[in-house]
SELOSE-786798 format. One line per 10 residues: number of its first residue (from 1); for each residue x, y, z of C-alpha. Coordinates in steps of 0.1 Angstrom, whole numbers. Layout:
<rs>
NUM	X,Y,Z; ...
</rs>
This chain:
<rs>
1	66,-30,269; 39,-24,293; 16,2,306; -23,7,301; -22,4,266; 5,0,237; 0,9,202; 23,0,177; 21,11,146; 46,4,110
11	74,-15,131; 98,-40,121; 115,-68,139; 139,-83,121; 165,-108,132; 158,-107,172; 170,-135,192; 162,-143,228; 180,-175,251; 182,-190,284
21	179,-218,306; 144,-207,319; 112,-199,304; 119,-174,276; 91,-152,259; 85,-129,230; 123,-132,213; 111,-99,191; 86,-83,216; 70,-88,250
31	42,-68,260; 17,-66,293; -7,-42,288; -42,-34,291; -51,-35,256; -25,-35,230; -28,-25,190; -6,-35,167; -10,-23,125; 13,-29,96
41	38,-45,120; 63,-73,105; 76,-97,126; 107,-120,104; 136,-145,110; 133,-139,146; 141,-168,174; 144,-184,203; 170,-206,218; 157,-227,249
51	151,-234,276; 172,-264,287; 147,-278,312; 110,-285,314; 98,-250,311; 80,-226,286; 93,-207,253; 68,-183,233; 74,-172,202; 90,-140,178
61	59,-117,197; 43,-125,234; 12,-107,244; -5,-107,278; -36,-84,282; -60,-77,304; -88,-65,279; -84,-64,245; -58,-71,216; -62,-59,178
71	-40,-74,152; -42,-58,120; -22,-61,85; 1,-78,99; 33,-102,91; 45,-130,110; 76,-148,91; 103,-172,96; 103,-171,132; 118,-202,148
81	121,-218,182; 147,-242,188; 136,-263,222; 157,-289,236; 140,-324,249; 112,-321,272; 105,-285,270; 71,-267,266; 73,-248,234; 46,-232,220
91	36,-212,191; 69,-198,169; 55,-167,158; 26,-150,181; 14,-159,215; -17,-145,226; -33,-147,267; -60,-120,270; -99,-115,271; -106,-103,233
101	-83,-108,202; -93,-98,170; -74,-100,139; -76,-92,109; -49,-93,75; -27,-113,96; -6,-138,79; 19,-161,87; 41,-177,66; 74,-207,72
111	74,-202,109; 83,-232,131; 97,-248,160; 127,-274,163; 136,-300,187; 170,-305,199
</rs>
């Protein structure tokens, strides 16, 4: 997703599953927005597979923003990254790049990342 601003409100994302021999982001959800809003959102058993060489995976939801991003009420569960050697993995469930975050209810529970 993308645009000035994304709002998401009540979704599930269940079971998503994103590969590939490059860097490989947000295996439920990728957004680039200008602000983005997220509320009563779950995020469960989703994954990534990869990458094979010495680049970047981030996790179930990836979020790039320009200004501001507001978590709220909010489940991040069993979401895996499997990485092979001497790749950059980083976190399994949310990654965050952006100027203001604020969260708040946000759990996350059994989420992980494996090494091949």
């Amino acid at each position: 997703l993308s645009g000035h601003a994304v709002y998401l409100t009540g979704s599930n994302f269940l079971n998503n599953s994103m590969s590939g021999p490059r860097s490989v982001q947000g295996g439920a959800l990728y957004v680039s927005a200008s602000s983005v809003f997220t509320q009563n959102c779950t995020f469960t058993g989703n994954s990534i597979v990869g990458p094979t060489t010495n680049q970047s995976s981030y996790g179930a939801a990836a979020m790039y923003t320009a200004n501001r991003t507001y978590i709220s009420d909010t489940l991040y569960d069993s979401n895996t990254i499997y990485g092979y050697g001497s790749a950059n993995v980083h976190s399994a469930a949310l990654y965050l790049a952006g100027m203001f975050v604020t969260m708040t209810r946000v759990n996350f529970i059994r989420n992980g990342i494996r090494a091949y």
